[in-house]
N, C-alpha and C positions, 0 to 999 in steps of 0.2 A: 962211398957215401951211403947211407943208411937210407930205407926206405922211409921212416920217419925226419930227419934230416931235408929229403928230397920234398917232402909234402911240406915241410916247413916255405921252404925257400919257394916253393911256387906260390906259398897264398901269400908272401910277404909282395911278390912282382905282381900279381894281381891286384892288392891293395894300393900299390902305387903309380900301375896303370888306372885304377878308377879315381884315382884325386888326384894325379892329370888330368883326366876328361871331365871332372868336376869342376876343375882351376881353368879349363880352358873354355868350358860354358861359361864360368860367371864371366871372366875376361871381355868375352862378346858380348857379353848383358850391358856389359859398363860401357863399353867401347858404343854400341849401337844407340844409349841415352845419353850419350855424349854428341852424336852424327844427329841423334833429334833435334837436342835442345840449340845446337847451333844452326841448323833452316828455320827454326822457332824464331830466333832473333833476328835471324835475314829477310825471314818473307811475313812475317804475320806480327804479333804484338807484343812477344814473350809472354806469351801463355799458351802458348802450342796451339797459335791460330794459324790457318792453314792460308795460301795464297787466295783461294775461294773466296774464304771470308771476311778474308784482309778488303778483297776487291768490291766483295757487295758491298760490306760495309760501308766503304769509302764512297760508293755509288749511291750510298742511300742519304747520306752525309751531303752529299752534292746535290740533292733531288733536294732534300730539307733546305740548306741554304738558298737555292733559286729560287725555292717556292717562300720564304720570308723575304728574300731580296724583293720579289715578285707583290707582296702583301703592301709592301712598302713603299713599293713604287705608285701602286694604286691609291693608297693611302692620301700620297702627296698629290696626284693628282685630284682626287676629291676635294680634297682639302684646298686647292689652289683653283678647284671648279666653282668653289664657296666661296674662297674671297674675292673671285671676277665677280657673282653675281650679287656680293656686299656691293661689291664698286660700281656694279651698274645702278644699283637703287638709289648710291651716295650722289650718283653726278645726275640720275635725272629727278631727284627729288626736291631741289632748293637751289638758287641760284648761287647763295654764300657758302654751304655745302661743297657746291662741284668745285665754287673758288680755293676755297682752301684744301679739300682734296689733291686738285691740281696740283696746288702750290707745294705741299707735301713733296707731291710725287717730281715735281722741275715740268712739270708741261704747259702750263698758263700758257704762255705767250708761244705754244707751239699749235699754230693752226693745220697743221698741214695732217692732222693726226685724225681719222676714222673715230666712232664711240667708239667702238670693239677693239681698237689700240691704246684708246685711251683709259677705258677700264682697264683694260691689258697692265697697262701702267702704272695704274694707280694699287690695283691688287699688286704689283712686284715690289713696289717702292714705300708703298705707305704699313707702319708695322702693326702685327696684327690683334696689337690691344688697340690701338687707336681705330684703325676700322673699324673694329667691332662695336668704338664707343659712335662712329660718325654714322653705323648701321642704323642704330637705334635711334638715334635722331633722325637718319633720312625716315623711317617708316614707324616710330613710334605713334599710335593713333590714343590712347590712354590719358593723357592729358596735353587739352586744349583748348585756351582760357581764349576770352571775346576781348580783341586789343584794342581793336580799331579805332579809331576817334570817329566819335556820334557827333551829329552835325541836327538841330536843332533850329525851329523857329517859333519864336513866340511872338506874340499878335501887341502893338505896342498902339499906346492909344493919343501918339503923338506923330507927325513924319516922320519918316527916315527916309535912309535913301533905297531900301529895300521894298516893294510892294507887288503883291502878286491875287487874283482873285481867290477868296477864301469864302465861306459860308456864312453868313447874315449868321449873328448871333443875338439878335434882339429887333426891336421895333424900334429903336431909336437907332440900325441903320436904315431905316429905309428909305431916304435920300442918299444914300449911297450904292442902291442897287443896279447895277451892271443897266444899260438903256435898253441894250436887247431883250433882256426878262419882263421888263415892264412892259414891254408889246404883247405878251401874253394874253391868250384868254383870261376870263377874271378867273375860273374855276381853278383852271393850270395854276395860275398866279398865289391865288390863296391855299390851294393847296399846298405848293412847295412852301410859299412862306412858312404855315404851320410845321408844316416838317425841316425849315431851316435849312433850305433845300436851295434858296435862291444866290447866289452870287456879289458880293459887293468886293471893291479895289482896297483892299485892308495894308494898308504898313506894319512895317514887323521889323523884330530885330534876331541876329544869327547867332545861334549860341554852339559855342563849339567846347565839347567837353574828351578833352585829353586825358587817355589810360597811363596811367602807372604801373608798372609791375616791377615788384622786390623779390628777390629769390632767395631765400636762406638755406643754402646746401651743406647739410652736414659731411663733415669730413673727420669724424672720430671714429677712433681704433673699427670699434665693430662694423664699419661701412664695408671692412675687407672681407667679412665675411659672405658666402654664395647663397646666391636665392636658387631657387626651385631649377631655371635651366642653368645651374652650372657658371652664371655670370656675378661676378664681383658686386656687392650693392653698391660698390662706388662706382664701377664704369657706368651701369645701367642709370642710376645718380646722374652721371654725368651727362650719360646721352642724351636723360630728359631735358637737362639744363640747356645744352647745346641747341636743341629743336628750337626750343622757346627764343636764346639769343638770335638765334638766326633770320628770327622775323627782325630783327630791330634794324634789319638795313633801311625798312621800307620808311621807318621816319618817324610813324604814327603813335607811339608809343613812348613811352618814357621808359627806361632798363635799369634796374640798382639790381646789385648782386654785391650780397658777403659770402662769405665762408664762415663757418661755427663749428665750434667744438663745447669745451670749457671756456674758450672765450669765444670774441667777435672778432675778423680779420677785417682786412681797411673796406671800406666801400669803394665799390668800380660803378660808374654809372657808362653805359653804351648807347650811343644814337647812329653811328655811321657804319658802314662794313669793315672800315679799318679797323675801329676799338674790336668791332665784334670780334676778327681775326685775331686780333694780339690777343684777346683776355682767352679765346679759343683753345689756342696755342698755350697759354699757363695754365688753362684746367686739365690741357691735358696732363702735364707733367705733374700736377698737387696730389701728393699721395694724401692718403686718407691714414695719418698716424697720429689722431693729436688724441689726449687724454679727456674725459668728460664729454657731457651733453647738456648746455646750460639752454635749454630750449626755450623759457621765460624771459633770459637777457637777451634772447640775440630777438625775440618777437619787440620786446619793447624799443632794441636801436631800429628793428627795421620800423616801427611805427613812427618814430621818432625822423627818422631820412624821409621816408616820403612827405610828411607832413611840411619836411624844408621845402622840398623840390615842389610838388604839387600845386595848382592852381585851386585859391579858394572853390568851392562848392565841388571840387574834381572827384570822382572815386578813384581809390586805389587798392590795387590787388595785391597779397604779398602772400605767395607759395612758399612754404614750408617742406623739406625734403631730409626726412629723418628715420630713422629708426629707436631713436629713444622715447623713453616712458614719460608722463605728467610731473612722476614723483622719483626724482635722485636727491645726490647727494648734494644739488644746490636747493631744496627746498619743495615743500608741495607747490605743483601749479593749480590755481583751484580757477573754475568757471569764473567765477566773481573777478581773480587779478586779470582774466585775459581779454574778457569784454570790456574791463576798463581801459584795456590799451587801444584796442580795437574802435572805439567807441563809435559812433554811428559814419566815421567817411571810411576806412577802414575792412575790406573783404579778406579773410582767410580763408586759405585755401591749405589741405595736407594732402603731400603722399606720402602715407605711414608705411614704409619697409617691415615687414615679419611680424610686427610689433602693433599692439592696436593702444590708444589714449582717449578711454571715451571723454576727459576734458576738452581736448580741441576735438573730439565730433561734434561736443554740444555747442564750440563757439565756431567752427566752420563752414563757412556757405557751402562749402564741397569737401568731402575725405572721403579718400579709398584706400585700400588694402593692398597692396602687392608683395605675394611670395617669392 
């Protein structure tokens, strides 16, 4: 073999010792991203998360959820802090109130029950639109009309069988003045006379003048809409209605309530705490979905109901609970048509929602604004 020959044949075994150890480096290259990627999919996410931070992860994950679990919990307890002390105000705020509270919740006739079990109760059991609306009524202070029946005497210039000592009103009683005053000094004497000061046995007769109240609660579409805290203008609507029925157990009062939209729904009249309870119970469930606001029609049937019901010379009151304008799509309402309905036995009263109508401010014994 030739000395060129010889040089051949060694650079050819060197070139194929080095791509051997070229072929055998990448081989482990491959081999070793292959031993990677398979811990990658056993311990971490496949993306070559390491067990590290597989584990923080997962530990941060778990600290996150306790502490929403934790948000949550608190939450509901607040929340269920709030409806106990709805239900406190609801049971000690009105006697017909706590009744149907109760009744709600099934405890009426359970005496064996502490307040603070009975609130307890009444917050688990009664749901939480309806509390809210019975809230409002237990402590609404915003409108609060004079029911009571006035009791009256007028001085009759005939017997009765009524007689009580009353004030000399002239000089032709003075054969009726009381025996004890006539003992008087003359000064004392003539003085009081002059000032009609002196005493005489006067018969009279007792005039008892009976309240009325009509309530016209709007229940069209827009009543669903939220006032200022977040509450529905129907519940709130409601709740007022509710305070007001709630006095009718006591007797003294006459109660008519419609409902209005675009039309007039049937009249309910309530005297006893039964009616109040039933018609309680259907306002709560009256959704507020009807179309229009005919607030002209539903004033003139309520002038029209009390005027059946009412006792000549009686006043009577009829609240208005709305959020619509003077002027829709049934017509202008103008000052002139509503004093005519009104006419002198007749007090309106509004609680205008959102919405202001200077025609009933200017025929209104009372209007207020609520946002």
């Amino acid at each position: 073999m030739s000395w060129t020959a010889f040089l051949m044949s060694l650079g050819l075994g060197g070139l194929w010792v080095y791509l051997a150890y070229k072929l055998s480096q990448l081989l482990q290259s491959f081999s070793s991203k292959g031993k990677g990627k398979g811990q990658g999919e056993g311990d971490g996410d496949g993306d070559g998360e390491s067990a590290a931070d597989k584990a923080a992860r997962e530990k941060r994950e778990k600290e996150e959820r306790e502490k929403r679990a934790e948000q949550e919990r608190q939450q509901r307890k607040a929340e269920h802090a709030r409806k106990v002390a709805q239900a406190e105000d609801i049971l000690r705020a009105n006697p017909t109130l706590k009744d149907y509270a109760e009744h709600l919740a099934k405890i009426r006739d359970d005496k064996t029950l502490t307040d603070a079990e009975r609130a307890e109760a009444v917050a688990k059991s009664v749901p939480a639109h309806i509390l809210h609306i019975l809230h409002v009524a237990a402590t609404q202070k915003d409108i609060d009309m004079d029911l009571d029946t006035k009791v009256g005497e007028t001085k009759s210039m005939f017997p009765t069988n009524d007689i009580q000592p009353m004030p000399i009103s002239g000089v032709e009683q003075m054969s009726d003045v009381l025996p004890e005053q006539l003992m008087q000094d003359d000064d004392v004497f003539f003085d009081r006379l002059a000032q009609e000061d002196l005493l005489v046995m006067q018969p009279y007769t007792r005039t008892v003048e009976r309240k009325t109240l009509h309530i016209l609660l709007d229940v069209s579409n827009s009543m669903t809409e939220m006032m200022k805290n977040g509450m529905p203008r129907h519940s709130w609507s409601r709740g007022i209605t509710v305070s007001l029925l709630a006095k009718a157990v006591n007797g003294e009062a006459s109660y008519m309530l419609r409902l209005f939209y675009g039309e007039q729904g049937k009249l309910i009249k309530i005297t006893t705490p039964d009616e109040a309870r039933v018609f309680i119970d259907q306002l709560m469930s009256t959704a507020a979905s009807y179309n229009g606001t005919n607030i002209l029609g539903a004033l003139q049937v309520a002038c029209d109901d009390v005027r059946k019901n009412k006792d000549s010379g009686d006043m009577a009151d009829v609240l208005l609970i709305t959020d619509g304008q003077h002027l829709n799509e049934y017509g202008q309402m103008t000052v002139g048509k509503v004093k005519a309905l009104l006419k002198d036995d007749v007090k309106l009263h509004v609680a205008a929602i959102h919405v202001e109508s200077e025609v009933l401010r200017q025929c209104a014994t009372s209007y207020q604004i609520f946002r």
